[in-house]
DODOPA-311026 format. One line per field, with one value per residue (C-alpha): residue number from 0; residue in one letter; x, y, z. Coordinates in pm, 1 decimal. Each point is the difference from the previous one (the first is absolute). Layout:
BEGIN
resi [NUM, ...]
resn [A, ...]
c1 [X, ...]
c2 [Y, ...]
c3 [Z, ...]
//
This chain:
BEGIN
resi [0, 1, 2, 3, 4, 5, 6, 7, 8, 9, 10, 11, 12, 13, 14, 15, 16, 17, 18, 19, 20, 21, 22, 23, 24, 25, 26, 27, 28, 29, 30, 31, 32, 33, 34, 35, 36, 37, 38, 39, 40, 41, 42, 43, 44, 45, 46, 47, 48, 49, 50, 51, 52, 53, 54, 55, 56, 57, 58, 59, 60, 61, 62, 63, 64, 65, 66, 67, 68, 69, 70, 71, 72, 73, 74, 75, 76, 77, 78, 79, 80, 81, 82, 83, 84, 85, 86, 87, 88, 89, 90, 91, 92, 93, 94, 95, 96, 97, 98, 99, 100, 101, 102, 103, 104, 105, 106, 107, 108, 109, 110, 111, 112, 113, 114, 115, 116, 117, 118, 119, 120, 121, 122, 123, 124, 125, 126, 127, 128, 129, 130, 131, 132, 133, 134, 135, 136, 137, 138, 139, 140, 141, 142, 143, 144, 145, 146, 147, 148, 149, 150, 151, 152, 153, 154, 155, 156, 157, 158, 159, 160, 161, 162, 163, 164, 165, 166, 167, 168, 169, 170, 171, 172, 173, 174, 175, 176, 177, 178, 179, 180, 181, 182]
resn [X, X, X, X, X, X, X, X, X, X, X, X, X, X, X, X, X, X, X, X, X, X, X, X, X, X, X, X, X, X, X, X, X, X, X, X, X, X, X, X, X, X, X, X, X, X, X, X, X, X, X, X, X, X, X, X, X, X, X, X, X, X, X, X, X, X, X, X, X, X, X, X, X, X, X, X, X, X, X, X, X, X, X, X, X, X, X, X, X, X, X, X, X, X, X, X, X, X, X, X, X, X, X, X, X, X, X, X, X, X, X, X, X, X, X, X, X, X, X, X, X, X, X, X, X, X, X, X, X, X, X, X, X, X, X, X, X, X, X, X, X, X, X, X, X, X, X, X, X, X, X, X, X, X, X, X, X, X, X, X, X, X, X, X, X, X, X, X, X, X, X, X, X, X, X, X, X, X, X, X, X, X, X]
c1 [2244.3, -288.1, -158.6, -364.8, -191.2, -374.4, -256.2, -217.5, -339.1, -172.4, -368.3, -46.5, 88.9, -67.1, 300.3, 27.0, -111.0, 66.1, 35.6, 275.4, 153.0, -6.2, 108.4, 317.5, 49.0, -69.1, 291.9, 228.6, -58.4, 144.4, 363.2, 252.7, -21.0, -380.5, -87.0, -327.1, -177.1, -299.5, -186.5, -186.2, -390.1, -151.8, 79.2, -146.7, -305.5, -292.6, 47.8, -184.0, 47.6, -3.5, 349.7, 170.3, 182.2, 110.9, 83.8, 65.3, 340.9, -84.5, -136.4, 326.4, 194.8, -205.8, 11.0, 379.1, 46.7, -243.0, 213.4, 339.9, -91.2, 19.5, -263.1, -338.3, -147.8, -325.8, -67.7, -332.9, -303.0, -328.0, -234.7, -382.5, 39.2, 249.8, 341.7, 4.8, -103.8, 380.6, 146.2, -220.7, 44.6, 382.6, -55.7, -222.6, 270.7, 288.8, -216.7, -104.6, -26.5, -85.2, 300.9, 235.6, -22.4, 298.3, -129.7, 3.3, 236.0, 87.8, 11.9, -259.1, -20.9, -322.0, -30.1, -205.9, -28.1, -348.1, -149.4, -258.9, -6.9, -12.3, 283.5, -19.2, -102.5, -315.9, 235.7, 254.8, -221.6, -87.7, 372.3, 62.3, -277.3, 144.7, 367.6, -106.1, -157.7, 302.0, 235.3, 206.5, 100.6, -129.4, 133.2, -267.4, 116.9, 40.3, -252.0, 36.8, -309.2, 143.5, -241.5, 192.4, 73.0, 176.8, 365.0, -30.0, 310.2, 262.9, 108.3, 213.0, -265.4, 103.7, -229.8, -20.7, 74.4, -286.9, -46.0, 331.1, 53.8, -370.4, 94.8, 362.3, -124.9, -195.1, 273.0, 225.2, -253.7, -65.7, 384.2, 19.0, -302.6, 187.0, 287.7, -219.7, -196.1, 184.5, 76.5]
c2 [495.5, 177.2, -225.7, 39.8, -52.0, -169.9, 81.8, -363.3, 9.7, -317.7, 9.6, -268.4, -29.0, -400.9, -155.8, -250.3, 230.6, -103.6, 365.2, 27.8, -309.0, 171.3, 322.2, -210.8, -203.0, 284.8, 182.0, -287.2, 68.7, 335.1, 74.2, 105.0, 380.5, -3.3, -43.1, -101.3, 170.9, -170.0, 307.5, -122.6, 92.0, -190.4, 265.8, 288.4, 158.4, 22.4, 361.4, 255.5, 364.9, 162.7, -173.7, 134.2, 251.3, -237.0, -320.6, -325.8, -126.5, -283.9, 259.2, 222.4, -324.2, -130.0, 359.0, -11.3, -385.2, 127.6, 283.6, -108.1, -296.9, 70.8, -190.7, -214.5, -340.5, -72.2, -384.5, -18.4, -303.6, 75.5, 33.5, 39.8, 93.6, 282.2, 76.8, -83.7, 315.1, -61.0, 71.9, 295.3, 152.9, -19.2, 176.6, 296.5, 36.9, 29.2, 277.7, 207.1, 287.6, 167.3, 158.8, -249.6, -361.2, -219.6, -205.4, 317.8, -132.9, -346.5, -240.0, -259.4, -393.2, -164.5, -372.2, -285.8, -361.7, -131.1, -338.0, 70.3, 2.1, 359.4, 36.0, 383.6, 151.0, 249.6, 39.5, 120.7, 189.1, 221.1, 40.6, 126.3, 259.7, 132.5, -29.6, 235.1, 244.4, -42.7, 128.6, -292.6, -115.2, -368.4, -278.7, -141.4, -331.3, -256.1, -4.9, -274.1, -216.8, -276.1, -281.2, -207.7, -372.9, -241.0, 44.1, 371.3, 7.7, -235.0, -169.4, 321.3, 231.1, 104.6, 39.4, -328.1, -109.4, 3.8, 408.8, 74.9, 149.5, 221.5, 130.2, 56.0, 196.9, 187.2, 87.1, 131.0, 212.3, 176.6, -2.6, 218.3, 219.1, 99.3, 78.1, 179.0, 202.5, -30.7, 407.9]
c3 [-818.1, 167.5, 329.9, 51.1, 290.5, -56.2, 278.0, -14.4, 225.9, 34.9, 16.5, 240.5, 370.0, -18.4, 124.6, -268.5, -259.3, -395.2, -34.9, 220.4, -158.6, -342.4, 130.6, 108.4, -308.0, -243.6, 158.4, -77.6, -373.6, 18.0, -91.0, 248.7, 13.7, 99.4, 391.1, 158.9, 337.2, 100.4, 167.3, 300.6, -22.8, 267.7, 284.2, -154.5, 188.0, -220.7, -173.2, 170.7, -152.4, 306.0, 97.1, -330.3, 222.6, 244.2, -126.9, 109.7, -11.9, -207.9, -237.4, 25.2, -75.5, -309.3, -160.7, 81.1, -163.0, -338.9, 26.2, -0.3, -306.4, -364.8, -118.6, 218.3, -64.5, 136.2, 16.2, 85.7, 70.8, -113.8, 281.5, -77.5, -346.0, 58.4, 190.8, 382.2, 253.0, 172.5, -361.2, -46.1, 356.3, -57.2, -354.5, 169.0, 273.0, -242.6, -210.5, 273.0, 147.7, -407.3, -190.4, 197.5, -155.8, 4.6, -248.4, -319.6, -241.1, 108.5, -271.9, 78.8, -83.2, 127.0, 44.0, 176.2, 35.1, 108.9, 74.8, -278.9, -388.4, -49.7, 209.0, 140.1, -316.2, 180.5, 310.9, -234.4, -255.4, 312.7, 147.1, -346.6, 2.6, 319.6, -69.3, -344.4, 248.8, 215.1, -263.8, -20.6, -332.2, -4.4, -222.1, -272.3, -162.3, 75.1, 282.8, 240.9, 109.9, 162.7, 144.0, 244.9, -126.4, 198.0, -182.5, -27.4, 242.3, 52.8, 349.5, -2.1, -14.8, -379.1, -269.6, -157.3, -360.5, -162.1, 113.9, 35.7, -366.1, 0.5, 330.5, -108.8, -276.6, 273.0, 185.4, -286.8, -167.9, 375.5, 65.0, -346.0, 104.8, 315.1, -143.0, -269.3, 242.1, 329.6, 120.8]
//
């Protein structure tokens, strides 16, 4: 049995983020042999190209983390119609300097849980468009556009009942594409 190591970067810094929260309970809903890394973004400079030579060590360690993981999951909050400018710094970090992204190849599940009825749908539709640029093999169906509703999570921080099956079905069709088109 093969263990697989899922890179997960949370597009929010809020403390009490339902992002993080989902991050967390999705990860529940994956069988044993799969492990989740929550890659710290919040520490990152912003990317400037003239540092590509030298840099930071939180850039050094989230190449290393996107690196070492089989497979990333971007959970991400809709900010102003698109994905939030911590999400895409970390992304621009990770594929940079040219010719030495450690994102090429990763197989890619995108989700997001937002206060509004639309749930992240543009934020997503744009992650998407770069993650395709990116290289990395992204999964299609189901796509997840989660608004948050007071029993979306249990006391426990689970996914509740009345999502747990959808995003169960989530999980096992990404836990297949990993092992489908982990390297």
């Amino acid at each position: 049995m093969s263990q697989y190591k899922i890179a997960v970067l949370v597009g929010s810094l809020r403390k009490d983020s339902m992002n993080a929260k989902l991050a967390t309970a999705l990860a529940r809903l994956a069988p044993p042999e799969f492990s989740f890394q929550r890659v710290q973004i919040g520490d990152l400079p912003l990317y400037d190209q003239d540092d590509d030579a030298r840099p930071a060590p939180a850039v050094v360690r989230l190449k290393g983390e996107v690196a070492a993981a089989q497979g990333v999951i971007f959970v991400t909050p809709e900010y102003n119609r698109s994905i939030p400018g911590v999400l895409k710094n970390a992304i621009d970090h990770g594929s940079r300097p040219y010719g030495h992204s450690a994102w090429a190849g990763k197989p890619a599940g995108v989700v997001g849980i937002s206060p509004g009825a639309p749930g992240t749908s543009m934020a997503q539709q744009h992650l998407r468009n770069i993650l395709a640029y990116l290289d990395m093999p992204t999964l299609g169906q189901p796509e997840v556009f989660l608004q948050h509703k007071e029993g979306l999570f249990d006391a426990e921080g689970n996914v509740g009942e009345a999502s747990r099956g959808f995003l169960q079905g989530w999980m096992n069709r990404y836990v297949d594409f990993v092992g489908r088109n982990a390297a």
